[in-house]
KEKE-3310 file (N, C-alpha, C; in steps of 0.2 Angstrom, whole numbers, plus 5000, padded with zeros to 4 digits):
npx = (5326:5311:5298:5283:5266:5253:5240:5246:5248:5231:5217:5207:5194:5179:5166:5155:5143:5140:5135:5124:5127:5138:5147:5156:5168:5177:5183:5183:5180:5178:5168:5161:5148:5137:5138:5135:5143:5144:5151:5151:5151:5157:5155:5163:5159:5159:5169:5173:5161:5146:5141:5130:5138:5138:5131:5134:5126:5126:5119:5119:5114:5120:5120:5118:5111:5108:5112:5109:5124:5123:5114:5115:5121:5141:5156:5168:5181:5186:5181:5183:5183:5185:5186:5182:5179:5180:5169:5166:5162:5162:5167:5163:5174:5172:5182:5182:5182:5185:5171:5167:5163:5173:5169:5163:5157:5146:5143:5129:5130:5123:5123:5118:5123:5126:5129:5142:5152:5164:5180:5194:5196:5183:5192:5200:5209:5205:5209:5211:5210:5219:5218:5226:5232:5242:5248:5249:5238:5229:5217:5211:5219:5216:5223:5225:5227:5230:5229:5240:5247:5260:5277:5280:5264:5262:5250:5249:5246:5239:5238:5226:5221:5212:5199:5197:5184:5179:5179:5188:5196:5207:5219:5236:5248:5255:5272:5272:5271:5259:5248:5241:5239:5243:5254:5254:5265:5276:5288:5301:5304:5302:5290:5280:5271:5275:5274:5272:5272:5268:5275:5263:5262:5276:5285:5299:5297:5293:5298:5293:5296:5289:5288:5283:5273:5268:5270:5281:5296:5309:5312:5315:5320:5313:5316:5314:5318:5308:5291:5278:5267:5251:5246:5254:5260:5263:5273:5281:5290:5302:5304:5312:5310:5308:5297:5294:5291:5278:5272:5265:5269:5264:5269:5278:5271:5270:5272:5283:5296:5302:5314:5315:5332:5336:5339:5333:5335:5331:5329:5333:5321:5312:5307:5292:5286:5280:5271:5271:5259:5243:5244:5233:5225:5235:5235:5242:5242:5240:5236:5237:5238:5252:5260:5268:5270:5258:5255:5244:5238:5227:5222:5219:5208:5211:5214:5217:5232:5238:5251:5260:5269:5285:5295:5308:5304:5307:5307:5291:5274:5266:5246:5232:5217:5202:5189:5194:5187:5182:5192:5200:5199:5199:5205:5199:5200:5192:5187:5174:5164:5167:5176:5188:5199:5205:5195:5194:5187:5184:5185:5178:5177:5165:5163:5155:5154:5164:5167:5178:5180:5192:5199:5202:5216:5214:5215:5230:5233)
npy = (5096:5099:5087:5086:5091:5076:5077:5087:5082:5080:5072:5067:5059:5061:5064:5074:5072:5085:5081:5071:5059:5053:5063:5068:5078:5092:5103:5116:5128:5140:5152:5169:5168:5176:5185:5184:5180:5165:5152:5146:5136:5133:5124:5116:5106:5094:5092:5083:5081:5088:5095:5104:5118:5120:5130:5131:5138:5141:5135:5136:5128:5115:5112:5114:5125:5121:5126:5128:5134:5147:5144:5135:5116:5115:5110:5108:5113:5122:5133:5147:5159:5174:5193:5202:5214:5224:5226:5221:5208:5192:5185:5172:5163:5155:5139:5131:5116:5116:5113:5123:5137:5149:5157:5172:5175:5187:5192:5197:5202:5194:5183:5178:5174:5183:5179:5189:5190:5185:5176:5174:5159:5148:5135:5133:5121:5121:5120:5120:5138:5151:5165:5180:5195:5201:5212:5224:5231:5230:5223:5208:5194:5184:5168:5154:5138:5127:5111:5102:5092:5086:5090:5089:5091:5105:5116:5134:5142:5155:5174:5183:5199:5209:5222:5232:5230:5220:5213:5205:5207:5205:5192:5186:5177:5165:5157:5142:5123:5112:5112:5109:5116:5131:5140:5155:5166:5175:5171:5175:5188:5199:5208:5205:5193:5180:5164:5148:5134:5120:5106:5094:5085:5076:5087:5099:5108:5125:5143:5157:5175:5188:5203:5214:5218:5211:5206:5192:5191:5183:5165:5151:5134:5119:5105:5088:5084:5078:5076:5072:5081:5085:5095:5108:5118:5132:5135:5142:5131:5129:5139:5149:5160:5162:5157:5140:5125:5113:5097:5085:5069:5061:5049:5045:5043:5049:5061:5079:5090:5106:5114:5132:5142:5153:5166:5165:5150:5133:5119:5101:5089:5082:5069:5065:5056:5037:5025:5023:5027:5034:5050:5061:5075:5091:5102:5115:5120:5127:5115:5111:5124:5127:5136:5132:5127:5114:5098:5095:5079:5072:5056:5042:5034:5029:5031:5049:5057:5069:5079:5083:5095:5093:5100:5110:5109:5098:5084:5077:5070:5057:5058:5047:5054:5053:5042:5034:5033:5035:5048:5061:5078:5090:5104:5112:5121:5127:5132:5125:5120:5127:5125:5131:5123:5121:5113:5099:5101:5092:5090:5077:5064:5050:5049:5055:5075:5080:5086:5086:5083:5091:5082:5081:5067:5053:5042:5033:5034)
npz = (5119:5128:5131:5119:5128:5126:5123:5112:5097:5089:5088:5075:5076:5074:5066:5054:5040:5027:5018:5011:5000:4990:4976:4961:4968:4970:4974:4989:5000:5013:5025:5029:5023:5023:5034:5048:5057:5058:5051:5034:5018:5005:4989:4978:4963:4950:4941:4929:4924:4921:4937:4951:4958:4974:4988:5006:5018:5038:5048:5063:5070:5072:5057:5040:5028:5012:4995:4975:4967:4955:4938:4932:4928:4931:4926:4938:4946:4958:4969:4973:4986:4990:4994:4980:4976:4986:4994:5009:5009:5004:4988:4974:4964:4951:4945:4929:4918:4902:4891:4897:4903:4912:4928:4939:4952:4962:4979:4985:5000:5008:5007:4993:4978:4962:4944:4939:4928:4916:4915:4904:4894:4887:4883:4891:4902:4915:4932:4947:4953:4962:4972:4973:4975:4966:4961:4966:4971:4980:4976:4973:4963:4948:4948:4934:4935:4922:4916:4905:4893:4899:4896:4879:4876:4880:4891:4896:4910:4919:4921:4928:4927:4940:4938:4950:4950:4952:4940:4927:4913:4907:4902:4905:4899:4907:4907:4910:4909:4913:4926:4942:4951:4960:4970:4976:4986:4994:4992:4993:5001:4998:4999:4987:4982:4974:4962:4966:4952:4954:4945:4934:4924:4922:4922:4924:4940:4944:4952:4951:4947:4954:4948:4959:4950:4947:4935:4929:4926:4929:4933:4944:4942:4953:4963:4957:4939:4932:4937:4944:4949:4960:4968:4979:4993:5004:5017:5033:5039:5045:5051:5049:5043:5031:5017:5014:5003:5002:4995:4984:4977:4964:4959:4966:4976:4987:5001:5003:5010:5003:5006:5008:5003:5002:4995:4981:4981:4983:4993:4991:4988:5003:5010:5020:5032:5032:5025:5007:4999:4986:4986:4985:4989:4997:5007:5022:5036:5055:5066:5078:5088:5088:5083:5073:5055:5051:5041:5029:5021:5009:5005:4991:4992:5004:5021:5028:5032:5043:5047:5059:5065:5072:5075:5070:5058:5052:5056:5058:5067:5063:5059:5058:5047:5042:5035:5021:5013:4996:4987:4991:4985:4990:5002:5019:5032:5048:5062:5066:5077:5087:5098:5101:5092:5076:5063:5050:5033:5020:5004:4992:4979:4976:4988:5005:5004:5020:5037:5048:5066:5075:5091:5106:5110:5113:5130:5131:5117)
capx = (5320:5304:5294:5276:5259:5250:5235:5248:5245:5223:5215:5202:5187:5172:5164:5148:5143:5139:5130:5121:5128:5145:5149:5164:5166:5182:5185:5178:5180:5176:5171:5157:5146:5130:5138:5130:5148:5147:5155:5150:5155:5157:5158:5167:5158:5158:5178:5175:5155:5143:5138:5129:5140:5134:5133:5130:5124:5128:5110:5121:5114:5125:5119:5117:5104:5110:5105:5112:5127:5119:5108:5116:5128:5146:5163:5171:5185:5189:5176:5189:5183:5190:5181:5184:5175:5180:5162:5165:5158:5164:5163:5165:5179:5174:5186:5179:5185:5185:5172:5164:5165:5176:5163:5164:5149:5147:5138:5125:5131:5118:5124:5117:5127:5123:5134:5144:5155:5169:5187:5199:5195:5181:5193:5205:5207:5207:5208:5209:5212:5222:5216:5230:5232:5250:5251:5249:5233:5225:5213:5213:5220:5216:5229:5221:5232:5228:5233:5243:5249:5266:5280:5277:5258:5261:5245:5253:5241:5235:5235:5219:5220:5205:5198:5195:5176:5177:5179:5194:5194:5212:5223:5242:5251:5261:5276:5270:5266:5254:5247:5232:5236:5248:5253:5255:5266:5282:5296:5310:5302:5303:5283:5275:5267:5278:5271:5274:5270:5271:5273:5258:5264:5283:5292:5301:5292:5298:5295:5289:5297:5286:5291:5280:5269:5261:5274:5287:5303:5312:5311:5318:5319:5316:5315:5315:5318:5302:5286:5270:5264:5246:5247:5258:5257:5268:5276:5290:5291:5309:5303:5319:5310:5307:5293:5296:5286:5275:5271:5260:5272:5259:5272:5282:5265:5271:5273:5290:5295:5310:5315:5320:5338:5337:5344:5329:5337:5327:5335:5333:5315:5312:5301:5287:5285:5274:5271:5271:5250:5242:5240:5227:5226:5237:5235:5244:5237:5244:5232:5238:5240:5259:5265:5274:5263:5258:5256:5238:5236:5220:5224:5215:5203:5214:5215:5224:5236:5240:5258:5262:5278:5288:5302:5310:5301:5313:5302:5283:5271:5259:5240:5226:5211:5193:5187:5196:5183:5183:5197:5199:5203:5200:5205:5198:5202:5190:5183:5165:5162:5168:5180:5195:5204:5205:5196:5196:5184:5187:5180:5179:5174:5163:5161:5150:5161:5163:5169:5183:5182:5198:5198:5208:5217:5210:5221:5233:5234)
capy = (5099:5095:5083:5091:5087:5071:5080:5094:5079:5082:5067:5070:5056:5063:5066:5075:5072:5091:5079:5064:5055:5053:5063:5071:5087:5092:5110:5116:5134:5142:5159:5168:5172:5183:5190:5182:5177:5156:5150:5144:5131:5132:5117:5115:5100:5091:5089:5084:5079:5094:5099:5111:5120:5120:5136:5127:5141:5137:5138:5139:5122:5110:5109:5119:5127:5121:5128:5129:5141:5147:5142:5127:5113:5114:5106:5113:5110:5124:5138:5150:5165:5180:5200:5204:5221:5227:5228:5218:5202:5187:5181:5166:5161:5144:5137:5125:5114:5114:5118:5128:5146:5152:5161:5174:5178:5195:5190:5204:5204:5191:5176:5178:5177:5185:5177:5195:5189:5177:5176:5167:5157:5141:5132:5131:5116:5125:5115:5126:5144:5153:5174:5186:5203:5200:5218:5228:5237:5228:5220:5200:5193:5177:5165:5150:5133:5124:5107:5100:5084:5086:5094:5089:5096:5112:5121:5140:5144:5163:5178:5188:5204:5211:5228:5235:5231:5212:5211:5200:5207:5203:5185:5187:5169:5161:5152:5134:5118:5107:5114:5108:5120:5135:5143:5160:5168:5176:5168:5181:5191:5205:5210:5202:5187:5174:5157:5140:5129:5110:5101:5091:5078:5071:5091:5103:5111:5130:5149:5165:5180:5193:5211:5221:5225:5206:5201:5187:5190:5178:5161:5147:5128:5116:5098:5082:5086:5075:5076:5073:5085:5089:5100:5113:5121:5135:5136:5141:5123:5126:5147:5151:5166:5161:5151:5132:5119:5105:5096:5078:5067:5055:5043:5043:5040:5051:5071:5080:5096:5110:5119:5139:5142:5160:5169:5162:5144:5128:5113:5094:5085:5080:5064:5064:5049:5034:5019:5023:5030:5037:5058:5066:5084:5093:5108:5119:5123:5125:5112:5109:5131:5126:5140:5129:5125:5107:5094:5088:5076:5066:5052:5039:5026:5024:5036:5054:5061:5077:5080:5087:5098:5092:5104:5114:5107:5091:5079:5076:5066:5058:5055:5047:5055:5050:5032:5030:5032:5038:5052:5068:5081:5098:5103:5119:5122:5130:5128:5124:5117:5134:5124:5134:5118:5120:5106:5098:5099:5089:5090:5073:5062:5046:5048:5062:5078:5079:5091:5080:5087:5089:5082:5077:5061:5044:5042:5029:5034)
capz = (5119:5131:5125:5119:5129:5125:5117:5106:5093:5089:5083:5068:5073:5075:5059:5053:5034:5025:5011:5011:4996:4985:4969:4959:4972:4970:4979:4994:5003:5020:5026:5030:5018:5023:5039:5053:5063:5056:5045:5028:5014:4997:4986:4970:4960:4944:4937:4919:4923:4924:4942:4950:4964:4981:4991:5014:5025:5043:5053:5069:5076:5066:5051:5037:5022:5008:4990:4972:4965:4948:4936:4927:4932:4926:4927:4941:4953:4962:4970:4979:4987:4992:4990:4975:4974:4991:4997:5013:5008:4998:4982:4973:4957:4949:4940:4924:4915:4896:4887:4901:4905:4920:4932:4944:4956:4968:4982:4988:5007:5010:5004:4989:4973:4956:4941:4933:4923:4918:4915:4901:4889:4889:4880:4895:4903:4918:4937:4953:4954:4964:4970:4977:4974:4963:4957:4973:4968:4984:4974:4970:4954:4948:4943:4932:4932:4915:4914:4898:4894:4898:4892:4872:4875:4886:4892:4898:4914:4916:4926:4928:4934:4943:4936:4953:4953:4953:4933:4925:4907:4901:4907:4904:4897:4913:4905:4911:4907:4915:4930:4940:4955:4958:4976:4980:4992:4994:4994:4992:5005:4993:4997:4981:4979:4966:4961:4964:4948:4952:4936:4934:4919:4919:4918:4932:4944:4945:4954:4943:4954:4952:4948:4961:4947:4943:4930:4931:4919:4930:4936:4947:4942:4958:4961:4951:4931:4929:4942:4944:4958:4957:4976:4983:4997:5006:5026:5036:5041:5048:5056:5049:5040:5024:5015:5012:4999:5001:4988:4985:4970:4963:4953:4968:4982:4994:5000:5003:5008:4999:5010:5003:5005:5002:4987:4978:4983:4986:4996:4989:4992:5008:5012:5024:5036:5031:5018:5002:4996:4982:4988:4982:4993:5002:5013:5025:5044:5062:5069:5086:5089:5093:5080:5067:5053:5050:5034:5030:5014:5007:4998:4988:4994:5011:5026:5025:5036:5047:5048:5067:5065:5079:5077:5066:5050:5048:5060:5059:5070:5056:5064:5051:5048:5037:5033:5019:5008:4990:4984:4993:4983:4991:5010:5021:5039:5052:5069:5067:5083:5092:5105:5097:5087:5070:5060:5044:5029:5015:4996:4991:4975:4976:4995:5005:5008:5028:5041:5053:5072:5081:5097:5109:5108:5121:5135:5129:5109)
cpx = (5315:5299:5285:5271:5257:5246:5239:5248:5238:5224:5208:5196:5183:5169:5157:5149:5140:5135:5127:5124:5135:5144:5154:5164:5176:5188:5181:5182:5178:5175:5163:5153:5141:5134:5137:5137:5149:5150:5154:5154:5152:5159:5159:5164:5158:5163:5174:5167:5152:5138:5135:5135:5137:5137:5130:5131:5123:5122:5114:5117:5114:5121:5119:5113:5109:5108:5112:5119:5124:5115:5109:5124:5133:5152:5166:5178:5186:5182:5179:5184:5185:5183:5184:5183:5176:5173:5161:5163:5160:5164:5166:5168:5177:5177:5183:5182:5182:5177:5168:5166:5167:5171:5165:5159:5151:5142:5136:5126:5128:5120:5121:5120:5124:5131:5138:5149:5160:5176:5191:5194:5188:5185:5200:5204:5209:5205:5207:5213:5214:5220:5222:5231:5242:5251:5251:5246:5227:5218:5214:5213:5217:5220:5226:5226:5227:5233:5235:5244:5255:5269:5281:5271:5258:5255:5246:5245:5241:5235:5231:5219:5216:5206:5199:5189:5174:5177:5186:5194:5200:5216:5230:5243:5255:5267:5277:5268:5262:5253:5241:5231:5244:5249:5256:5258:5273:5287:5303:5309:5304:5294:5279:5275:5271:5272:5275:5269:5271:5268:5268:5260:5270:5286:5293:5296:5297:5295:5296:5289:5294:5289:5289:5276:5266:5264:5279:5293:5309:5309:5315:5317:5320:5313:5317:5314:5312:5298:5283:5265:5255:5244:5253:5255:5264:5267:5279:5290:5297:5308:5308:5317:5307:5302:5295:5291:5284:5273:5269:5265:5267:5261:5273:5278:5268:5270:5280:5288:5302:5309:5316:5325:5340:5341:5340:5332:5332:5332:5332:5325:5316:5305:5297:5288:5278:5276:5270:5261:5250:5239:5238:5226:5231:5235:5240:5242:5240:5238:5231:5239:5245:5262:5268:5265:5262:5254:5249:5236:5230:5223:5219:5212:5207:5212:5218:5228:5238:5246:5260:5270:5281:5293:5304:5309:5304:5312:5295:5283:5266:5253:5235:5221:5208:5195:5190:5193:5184:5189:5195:5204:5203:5200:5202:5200:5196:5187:5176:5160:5163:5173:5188:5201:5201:5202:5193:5191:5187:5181:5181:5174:5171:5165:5159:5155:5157:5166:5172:5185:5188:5195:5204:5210:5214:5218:5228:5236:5241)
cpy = (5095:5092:5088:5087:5082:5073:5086:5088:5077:5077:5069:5062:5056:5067:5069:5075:5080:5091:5073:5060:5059:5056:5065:5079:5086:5101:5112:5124:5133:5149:5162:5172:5177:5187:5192:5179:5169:5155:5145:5140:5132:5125:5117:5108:5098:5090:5090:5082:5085:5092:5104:5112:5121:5128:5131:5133:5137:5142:5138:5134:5117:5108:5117:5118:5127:5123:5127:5134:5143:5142:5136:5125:5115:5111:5108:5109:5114:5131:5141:5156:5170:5188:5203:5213:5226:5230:5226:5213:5197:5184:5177:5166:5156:5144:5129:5124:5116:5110:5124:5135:5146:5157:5165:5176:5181:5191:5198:5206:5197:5183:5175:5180:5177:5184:5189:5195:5182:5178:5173:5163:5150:5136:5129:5126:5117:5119:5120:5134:5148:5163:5174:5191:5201:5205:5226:5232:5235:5225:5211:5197:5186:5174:5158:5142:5128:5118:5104:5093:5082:5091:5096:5093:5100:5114:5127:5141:5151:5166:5182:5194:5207:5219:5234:5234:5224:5208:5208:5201:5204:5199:5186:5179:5170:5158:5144:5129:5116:5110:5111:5113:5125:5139:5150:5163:5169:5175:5171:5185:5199:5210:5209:5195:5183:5169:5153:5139:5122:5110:5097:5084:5079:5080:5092:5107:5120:5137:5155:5169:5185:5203:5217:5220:5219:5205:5198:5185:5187:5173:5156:5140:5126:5109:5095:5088:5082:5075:5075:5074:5088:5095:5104:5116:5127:5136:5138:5137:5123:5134:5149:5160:5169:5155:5147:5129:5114:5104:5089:5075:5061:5049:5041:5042:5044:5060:5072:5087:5098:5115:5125:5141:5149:5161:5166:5154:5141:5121:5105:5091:5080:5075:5065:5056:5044:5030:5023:5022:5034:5044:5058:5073:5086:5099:5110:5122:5124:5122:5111:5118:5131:5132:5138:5126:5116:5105:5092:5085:5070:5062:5049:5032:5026:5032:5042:5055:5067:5075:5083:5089:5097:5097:5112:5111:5099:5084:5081:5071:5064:5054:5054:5050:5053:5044:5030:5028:5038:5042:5059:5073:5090:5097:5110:5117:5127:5127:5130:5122:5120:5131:5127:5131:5119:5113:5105:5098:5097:5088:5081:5068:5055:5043:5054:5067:5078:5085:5084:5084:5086:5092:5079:5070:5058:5045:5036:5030:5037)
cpz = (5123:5126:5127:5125:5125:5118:5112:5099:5094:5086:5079:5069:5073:5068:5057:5044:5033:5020:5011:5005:4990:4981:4967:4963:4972:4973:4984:4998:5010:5021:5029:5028:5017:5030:5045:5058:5059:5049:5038:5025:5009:4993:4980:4966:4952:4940:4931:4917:4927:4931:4943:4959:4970:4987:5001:5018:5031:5047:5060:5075:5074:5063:5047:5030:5015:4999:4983:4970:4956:4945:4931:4930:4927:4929:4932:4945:4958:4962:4974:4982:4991:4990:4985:4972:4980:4995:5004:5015:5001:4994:4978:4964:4956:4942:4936:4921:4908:4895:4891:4902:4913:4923:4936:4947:4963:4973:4986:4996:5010:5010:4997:4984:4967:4951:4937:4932:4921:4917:4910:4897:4891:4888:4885:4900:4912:4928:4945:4949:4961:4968:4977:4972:4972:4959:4959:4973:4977:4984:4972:4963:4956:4945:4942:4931:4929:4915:4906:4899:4894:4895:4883:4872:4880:4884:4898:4903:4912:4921:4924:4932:4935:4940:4940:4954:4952:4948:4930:4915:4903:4906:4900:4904:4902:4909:4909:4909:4905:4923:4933:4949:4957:4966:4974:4986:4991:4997:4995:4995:5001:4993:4993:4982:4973:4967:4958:4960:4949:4946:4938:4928:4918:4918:4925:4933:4943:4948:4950:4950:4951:4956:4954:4958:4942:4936:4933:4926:4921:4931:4938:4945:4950:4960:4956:4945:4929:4937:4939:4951:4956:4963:4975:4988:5001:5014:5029:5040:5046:5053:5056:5045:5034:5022:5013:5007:5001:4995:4988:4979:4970:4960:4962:4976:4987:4995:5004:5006:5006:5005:5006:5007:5006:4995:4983:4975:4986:4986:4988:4994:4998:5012:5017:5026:5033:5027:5012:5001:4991:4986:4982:4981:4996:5004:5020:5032:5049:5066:5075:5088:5090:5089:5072:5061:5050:5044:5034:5023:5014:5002:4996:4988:5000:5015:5026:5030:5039:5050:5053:5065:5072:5082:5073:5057:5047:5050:5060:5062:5067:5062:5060:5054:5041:5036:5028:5014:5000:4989:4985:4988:4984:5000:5012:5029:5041:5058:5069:5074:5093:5097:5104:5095:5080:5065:5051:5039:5024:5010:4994:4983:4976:4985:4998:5009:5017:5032:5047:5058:5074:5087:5100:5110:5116:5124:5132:5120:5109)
residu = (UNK:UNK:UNK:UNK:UNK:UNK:UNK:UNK:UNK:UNK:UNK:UNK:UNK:UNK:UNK:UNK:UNK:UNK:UNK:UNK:UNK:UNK:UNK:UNK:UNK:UNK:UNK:UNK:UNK:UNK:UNK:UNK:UNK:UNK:UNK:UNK:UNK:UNK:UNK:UNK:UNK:UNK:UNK:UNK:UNK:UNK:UNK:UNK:UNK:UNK:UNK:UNK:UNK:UNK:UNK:UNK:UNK:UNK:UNK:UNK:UNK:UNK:UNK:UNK:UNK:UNK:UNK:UNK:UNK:UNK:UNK:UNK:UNK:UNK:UNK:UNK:UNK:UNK:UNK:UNK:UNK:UNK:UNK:UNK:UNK:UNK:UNK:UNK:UNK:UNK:UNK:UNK:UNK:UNK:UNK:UNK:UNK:UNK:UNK:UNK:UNK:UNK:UNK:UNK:UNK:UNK:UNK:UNK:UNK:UNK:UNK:UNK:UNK:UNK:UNK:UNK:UNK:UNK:UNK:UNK:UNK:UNK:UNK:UNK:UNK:UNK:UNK:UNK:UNK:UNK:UNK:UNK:UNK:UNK:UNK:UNK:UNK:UNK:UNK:UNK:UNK:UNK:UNK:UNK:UNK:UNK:UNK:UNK:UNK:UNK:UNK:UNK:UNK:UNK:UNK:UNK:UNK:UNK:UNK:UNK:UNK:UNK:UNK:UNK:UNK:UNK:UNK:UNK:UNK:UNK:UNK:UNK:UNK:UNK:UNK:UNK:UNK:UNK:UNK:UNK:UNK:UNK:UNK:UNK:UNK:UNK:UNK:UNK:UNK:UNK:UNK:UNK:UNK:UNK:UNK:UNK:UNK:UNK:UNK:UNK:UNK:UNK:UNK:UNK:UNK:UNK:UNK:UNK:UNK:UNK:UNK:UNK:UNK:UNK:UNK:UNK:UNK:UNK:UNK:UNK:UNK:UNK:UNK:UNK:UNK:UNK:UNK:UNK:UNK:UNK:UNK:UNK:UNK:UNK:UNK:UNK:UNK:UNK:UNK:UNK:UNK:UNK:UNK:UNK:UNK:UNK:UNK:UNK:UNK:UNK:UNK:UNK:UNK:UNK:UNK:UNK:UNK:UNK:UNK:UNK:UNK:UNK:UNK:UNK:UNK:UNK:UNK:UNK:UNK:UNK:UNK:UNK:UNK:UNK:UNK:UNK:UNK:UNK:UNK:UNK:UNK:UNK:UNK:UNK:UNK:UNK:UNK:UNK:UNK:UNK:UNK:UNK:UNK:UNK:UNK:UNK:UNK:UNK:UNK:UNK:UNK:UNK:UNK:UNK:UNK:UNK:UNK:UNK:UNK:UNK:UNK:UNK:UNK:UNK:UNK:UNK:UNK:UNK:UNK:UNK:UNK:UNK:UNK:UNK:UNK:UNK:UNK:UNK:UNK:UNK:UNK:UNK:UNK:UNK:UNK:UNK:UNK:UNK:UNK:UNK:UNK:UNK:UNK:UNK:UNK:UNK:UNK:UNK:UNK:UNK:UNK:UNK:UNK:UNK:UNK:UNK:UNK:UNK:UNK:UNK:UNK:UNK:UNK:UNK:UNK)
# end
C-alpha cells in the first residue's frame, strides 16, 4: 500500500476558548440553529450540580452571542438536537439527571427556543440521550440511557417515541442495566436503527435488534462479561459493509474496537494504540476526508487522542489533541473556520469548553 501524505494525519493546535472559565459541561451539540448558514453550539451543563444550558450563536466573525437555554438551571449532560417537528429547524432534548425533569425545546426557526414539554420520568437517573427515528414514521425518537449501579441495581433505560409534533408522551422499558450513553445505528443492515448499550457498572455490554417498528424482542451479548464503558460509538472501521464498535473501557484505561462479523456477530476487543489513560469521550469522524472513519477520545486531566485509520480499521495513527486540562466529556465535529477540515469541539468539566482547529502538521512532525 502507498504510504499516505505527510499532512493525511491533521494536527488539532490552535485553539479558541467558546468560554471564559471551567465548570461541569458535559455535552456539547453543533448545527445551525436560526438559519443564517454558521454553525452553532449547544452546551449540555451541570451533571449532578444545577446549570443553566448555554445556547452560542455564531456572529460569523469568530466568536459567538452567547445567551441562556430556559428559565432555570438544571443538571444536564446531554443537549442533542435534531428536528423534531419537521419544521426545518432544530430543536433541543436535554437530558437530566434525577430529580430534574427531562426537557424538550422547539426552537421558533430563529434560534429561539420555547420549553414544550418533557419526557420520562424525573426520577430517572438519566445521562446522554440518543434521537433516531427507530420506528420508521421519519420522525426522531428519544432513547434515554439511565445509569444503575450495576448489575444488582439495574436502572432499565427508555425509548420515547415522538408523537409526530415533537411531543414524547409514552417511554417504553429497554432491558438494560446501567447505561450512561446508547448508540444508534444499524447494524444488521436490515433498515432499522438497533442499539448499542455499553454496560456502564461491572455487567455485558449488548445489541437490541430492532423489529422495524421501534421494538427489540431480540438481543446480542458482546464483549467482556464485566465492563465499564461509559462511550460507544459506531464505524465501518474495516469498509467491509457493516457497522463496527468503539468503545472507551474505564477499568481497563483504554479504547477498543469489535468488529461486526455479520449474522449479528461481533469479533473480540480490539486495543487501540498508546499507554494506558483514563477516557472519558469518545466520538466518531473522518477527519483527514480519506473516507475511513477515524477514533477521537478525551480523557482525564492528560491530552486526547484522534485515531487516523490507516487502513482497513486494524492500524491507527494516534495524534494528541487539547492541553490536558480538566475532563472532557462531550465531543462534536464541524468546520468552523470554513478551510474544509473537520475540527474538534469538546464539552469539558473544570476546564473552559474549546473548539480545536485542524491544521496541517509542521514540516518535520
Amino acid at each position: 500500500m502507498p504510504s499516505a501524505p505527510k499532512d493525511i494525519f491533521r494536527s488539532f493546535d490552535r485553539v479558541h476558548l467558546v468560554e471564559e472559565k471551567g465548570e461541569t459541561s458535559a455535552g456539547v451539540n453543533v448545527g445551525d440553529l436560526n438559519g443564517d448558514g454558521l454553525l452553532d453550539i449547544v452546551l449540555g451543563k451541570g451533571r449532578h450540580w444545577p446549570l443553566f444550558n448555554r445556547v452560542l450563536l455564531n456572529d460569523g466573525k469568530n466568536g459567538f452571542n452567547a445567551s441562556n437555554l430556559g428559565i432555570a438551571p438544571d443538571r444536564t449532560y446531554s443537549a442533542a438536537l435534531a428536528d423534531l417537528d419537521h419544521d426545518g429547524s432544530l430543536d433541543i432534548v436535554v437530558s437530566n439527571d434525577a430529580p430534574d425533569r427531562k426537557l424538550v425545546y422547539l426552537n421558533d426557526s430563529k434560534g429561539h427556543f420555547t420549553e414544550a414539554g418533557t419526557f420520562g420520568s424525573p426520577t430517572w437517573s438519566t445521562r446522554y440521550v440518543t434521537l433516531a427515528d427507530l420506528n420508521g414514521d421519519g420522525y426522531p425518537d428519544i432513547v434515554a440511557a439511565n445509569r444503575g449501579e450495576g448489575p444488582q441495581s439495574p436502572a432499565p433505560s427508555f425509548l420515547c417515541l415522538n408523537d409526530r409534533k415533537g411531543h414524547f408522551p409514552a417511554c417504553d422499558r429497554l432491558p438494560t442495566e446501567s447505561a450512561t450513553s446508547i448508540v444508534a445505528a444499524d447494524f444488521d443492515g436490515d433498515g432499522a436503527s438497533d442499539l448499542f448499550v455499553p454496560h456502564r457498572d461491572g455487567g455485558q455490554s449488548i445489541v437490541l435488534w430492532n423489529d422495524g417498528k421501534g421494538h427489540f424482542p431480540t438481543s446480542t451479548k458482546l464483549g467482556l462479561a464485566a465492563t465499564w464503558i461509559r462511550m460507544g460509538a459506531a464505524g465501518d472501521f474495516d469498509r467491509d459493509g457493516r457497522l463496527d464498535v468503539a468503545i472507551i473501557e474505564e477499568r481497563k484505561r483504554a479504547a477498543f474496537v469489535m468488529f461486526n462479523r455479520g449474522q449479528r456477530r461481533f469479533g473480540d476487543l480490539e486495543q487501540l494504540p498508546g499507554q494506558p489513560r483514563p477516557p472519558y469521550a469518545l466520538a466518531v469522524a473522518d477527519l483527514n476526508r480519506d473516507g475511513r472513519p477515524d477514533i477521537v477520545v478525551g480523557h482525564v486531566e492528560m491530552p486526547g487522542s484522534v485515531y487516523f485509520n490507516t487502513g482497513q480499521g486494524h492500524t491507527f495513527h494516534e495524534v494528541p489533541w487539547n492541553d490536558g486540562k480538566g475532563t472532557v466529556y462531550g465531543l462534536a465535529f464541524a468546520d468552523f473556520d470554513g478551510d474544509g477540515w473537520p475540527d474538534i469541539v469538546a464539552a469539558r468539566s473544570d476546564a473552559p469548553n474549546a473548539i480545536w482547529f485542524s491544521t496541517k502538521p509542521k514540516s518535520g512532525r
